[in-house]
KEDREN-872872 format. One record per residue: z negated, x, y of N, C-alpha, C in turn; residue in three letters. Coordinates in pm, whole numbers, plus 50000, padded with zeros to 5 digits. Example, Ala and Ser with C-alpha at 12.3 -4.5 7.8 and 13.67 -1.06 7.14 Angstrom:
<sites>
SITE | 49220 | 51319 | 49431 | 49220 | 51230 | 49550 | 49220 | 51320 | 49670 | ALA
SITE | 49292 | 51285 | 49775 | 49286 | 51367 | 49894 | 49213 | 51290 | 50003 | SER
</sites>
This chain:
<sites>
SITE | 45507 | 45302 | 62661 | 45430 | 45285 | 62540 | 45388 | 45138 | 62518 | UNK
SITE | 45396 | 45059 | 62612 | 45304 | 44907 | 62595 | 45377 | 44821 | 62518 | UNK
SITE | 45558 | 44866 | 62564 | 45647 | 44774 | 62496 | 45659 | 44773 | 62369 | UNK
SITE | 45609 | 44874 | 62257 | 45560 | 44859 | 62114 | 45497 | 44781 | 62069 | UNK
SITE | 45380 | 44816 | 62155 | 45292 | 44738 | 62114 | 45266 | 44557 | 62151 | UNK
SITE | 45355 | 44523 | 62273 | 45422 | 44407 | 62302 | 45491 | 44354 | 62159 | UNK
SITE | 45571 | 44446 | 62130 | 45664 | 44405 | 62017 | 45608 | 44341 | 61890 | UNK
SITE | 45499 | 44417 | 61905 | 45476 | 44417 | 61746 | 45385 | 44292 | 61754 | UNK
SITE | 45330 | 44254 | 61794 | 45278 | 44119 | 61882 | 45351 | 44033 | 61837 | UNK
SITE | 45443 | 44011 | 61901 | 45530 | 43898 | 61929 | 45593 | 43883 | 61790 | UNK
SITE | 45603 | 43964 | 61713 | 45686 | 43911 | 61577 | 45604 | 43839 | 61495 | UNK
SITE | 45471 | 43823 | 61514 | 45401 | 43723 | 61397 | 45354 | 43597 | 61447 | UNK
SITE | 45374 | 43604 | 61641 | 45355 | 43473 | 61690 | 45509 | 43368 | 61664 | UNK
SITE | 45608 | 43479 | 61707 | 45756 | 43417 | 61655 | 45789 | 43335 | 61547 | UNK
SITE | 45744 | 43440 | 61392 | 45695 | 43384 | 61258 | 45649 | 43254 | 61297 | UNK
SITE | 45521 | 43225 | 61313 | 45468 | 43125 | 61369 | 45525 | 43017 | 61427 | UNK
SITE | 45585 | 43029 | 61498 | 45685 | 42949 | 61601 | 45794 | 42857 | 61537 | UNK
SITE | 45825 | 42985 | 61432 | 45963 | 42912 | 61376 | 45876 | 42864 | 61220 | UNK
SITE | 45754 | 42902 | 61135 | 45824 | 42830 | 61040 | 45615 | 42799 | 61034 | UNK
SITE | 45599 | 42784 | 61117 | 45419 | 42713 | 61116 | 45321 | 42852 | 61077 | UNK
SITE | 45187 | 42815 | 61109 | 45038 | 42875 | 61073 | 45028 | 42901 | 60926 | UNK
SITE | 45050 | 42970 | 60880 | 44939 | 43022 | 60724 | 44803 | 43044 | 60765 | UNK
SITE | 44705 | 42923 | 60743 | 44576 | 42933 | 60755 | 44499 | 42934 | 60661 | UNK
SITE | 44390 | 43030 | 60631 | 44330 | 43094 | 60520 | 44177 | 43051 | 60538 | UNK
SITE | 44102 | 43003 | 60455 | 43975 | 42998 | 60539 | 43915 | 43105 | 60527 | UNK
SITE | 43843 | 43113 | 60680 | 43793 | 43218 | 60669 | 43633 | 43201 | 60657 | UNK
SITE | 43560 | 43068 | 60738 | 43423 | 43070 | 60703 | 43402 | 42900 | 60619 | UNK
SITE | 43326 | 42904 | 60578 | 43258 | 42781 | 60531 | 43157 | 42716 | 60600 | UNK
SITE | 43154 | 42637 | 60702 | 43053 | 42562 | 60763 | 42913 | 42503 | 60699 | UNK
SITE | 43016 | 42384 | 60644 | 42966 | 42278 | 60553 | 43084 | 42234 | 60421 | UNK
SITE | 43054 | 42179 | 60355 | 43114 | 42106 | 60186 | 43243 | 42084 | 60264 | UNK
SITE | 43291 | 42016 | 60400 | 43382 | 41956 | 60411 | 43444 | 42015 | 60600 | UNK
SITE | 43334 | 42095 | 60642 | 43388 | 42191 | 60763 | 43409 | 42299 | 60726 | UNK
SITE | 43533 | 42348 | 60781 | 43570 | 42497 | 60782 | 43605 | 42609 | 60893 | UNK
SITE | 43671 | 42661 | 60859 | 43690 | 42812 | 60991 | 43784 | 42826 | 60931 | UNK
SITE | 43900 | 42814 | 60980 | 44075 | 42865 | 60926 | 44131 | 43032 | 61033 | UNK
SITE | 44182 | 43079 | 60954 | 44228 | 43176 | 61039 | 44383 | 43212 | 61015 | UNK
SITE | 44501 | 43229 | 61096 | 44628 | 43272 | 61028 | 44659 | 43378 | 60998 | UNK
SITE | 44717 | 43419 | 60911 | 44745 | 43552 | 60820 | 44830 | 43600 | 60901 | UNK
SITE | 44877 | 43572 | 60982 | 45004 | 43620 | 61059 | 44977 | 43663 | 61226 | UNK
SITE | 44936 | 43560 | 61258 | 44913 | 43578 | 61448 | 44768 | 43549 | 61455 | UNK
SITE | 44659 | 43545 | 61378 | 44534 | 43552 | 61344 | 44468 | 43420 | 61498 | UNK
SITE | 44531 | 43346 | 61491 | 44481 | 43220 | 61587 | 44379 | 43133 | 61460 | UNK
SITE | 44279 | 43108 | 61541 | 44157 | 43024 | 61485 | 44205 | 42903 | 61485 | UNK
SITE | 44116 | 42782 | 61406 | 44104 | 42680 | 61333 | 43999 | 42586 | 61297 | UNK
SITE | 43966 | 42466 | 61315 | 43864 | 42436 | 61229 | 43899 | 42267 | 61254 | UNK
SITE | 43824 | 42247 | 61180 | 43840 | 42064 | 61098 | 43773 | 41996 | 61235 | UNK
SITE | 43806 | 41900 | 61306 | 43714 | 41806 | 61422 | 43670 | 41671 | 61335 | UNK
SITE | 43592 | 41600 | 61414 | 43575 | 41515 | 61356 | 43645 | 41428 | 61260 | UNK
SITE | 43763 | 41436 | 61266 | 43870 | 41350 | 61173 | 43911 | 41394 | 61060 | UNK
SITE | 43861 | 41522 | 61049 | 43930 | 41582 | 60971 | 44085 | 41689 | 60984 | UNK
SITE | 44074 | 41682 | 61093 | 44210 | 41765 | 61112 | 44239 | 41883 | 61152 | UNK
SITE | 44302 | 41959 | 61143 | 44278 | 42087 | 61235 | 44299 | 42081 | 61392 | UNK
SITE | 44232 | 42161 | 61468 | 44225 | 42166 | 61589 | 44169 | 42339 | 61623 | UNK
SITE | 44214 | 42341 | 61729 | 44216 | 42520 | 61771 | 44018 | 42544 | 61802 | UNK
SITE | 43999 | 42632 | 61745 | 43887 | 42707 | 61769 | 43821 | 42726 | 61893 | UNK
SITE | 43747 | 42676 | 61984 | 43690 | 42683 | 62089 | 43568 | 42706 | 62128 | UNK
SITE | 43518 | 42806 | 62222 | 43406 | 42809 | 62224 | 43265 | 42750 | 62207 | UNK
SITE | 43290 | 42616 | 62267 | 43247 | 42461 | 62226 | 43253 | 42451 | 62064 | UNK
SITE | 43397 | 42482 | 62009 | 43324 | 42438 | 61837 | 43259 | 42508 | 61803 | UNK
SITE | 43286 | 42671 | 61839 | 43213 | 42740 | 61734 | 43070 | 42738 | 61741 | UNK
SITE | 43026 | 42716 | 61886 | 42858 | 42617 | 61908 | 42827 | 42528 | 61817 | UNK
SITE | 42936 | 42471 | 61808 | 42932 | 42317 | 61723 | 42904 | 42341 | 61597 | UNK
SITE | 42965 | 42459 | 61533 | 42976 | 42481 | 61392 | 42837 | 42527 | 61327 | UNK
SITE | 42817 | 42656 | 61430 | 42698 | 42731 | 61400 | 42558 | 42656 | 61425 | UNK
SITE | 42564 | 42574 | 61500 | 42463 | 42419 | 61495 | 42470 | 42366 | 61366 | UNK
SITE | 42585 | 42320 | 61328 | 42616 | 42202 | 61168 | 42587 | 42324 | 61079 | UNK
SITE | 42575 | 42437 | 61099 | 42588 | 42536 | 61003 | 42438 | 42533 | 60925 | UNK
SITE | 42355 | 42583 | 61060 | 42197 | 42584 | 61038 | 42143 | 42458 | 61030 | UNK
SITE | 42145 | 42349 | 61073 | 42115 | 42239 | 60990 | 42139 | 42176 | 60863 | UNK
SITE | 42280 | 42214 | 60815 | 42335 | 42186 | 60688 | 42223 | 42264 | 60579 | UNK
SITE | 42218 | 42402 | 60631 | 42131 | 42512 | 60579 | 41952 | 42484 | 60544 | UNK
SITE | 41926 | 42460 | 60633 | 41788 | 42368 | 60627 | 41726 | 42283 | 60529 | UNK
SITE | 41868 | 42169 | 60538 | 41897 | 42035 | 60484 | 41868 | 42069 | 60319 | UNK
SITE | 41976 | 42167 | 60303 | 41992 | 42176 | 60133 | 41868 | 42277 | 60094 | UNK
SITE | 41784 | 42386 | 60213 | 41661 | 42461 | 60119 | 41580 | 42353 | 60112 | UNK
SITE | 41560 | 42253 | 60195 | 41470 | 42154 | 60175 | 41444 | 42056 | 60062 | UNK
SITE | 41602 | 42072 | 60067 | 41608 | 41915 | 59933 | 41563 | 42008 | 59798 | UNK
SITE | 41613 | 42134 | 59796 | 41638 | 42227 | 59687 | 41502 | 42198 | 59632 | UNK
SITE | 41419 | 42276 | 59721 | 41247 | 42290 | 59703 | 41198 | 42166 | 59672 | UNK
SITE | 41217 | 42032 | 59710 | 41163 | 41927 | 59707 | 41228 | 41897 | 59560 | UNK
SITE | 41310 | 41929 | 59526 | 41368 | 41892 | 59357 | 41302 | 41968 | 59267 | UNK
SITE | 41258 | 42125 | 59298 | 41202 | 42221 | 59286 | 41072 | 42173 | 59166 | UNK
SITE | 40983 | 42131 | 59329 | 40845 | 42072 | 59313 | 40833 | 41927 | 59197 | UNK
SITE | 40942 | 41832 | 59253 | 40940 | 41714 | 59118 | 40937 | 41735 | 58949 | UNK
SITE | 41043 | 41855 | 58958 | 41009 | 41913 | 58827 | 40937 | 41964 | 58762 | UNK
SITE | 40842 | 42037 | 58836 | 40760 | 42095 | 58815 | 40593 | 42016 | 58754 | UNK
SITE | 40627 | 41905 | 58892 | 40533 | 41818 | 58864 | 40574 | 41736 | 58738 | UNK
SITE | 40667 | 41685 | 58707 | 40686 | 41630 | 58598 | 40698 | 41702 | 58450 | UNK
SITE | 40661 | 41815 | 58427 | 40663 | 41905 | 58353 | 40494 | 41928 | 58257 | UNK
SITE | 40448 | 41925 | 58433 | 40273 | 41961 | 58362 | 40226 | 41792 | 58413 | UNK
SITE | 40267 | 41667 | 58449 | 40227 | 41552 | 58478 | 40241 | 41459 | 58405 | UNK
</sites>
């Protein structure tokens, strides 16, 4: 029974092999980090510092979910603080 399921495996890493990754994003980090995933042999992805892709590692995805919640922070903060200027400049 295993060799099926061996099989069926191996035909989308093969795909892969011979004609490259179809990577889809799958999460949104930040404006310019992502989470790629392949449609085919479902191997992870994401942007490193340069901009390039590089394989998914336990280490990034620390990395990500760090840049994630700070990015997150960053923009309710600014949001509210734009929020408040208007406001003040409205009745000021």
């Amino acid at each position: 029974m295993k060799p099926t399921n061996q099989k069926i495996a191996f035909i989308p890493k093969l795909y892969c092999n011979m004609f490259g990754h179809d990577f889809e994003v799958s999460r949104k980090v930040t404006l310019h980090v992502k989470e790629y995933q392949c449609k085919k042999c479902k191997k992870q992805a994401t942007t490193n510092g340069n901009g390039r892709l590089t394989e998914l590692t336990p280490k990034f995805k620390e990395i990500n979910s760090i840049l994630e919640q700070i990015y997150t922070r960053r923009a309710m903060r600014l949001a509210s603080n734009s929020y408040m200027e208007t406001n003040l400049r409205i009745t000021g």
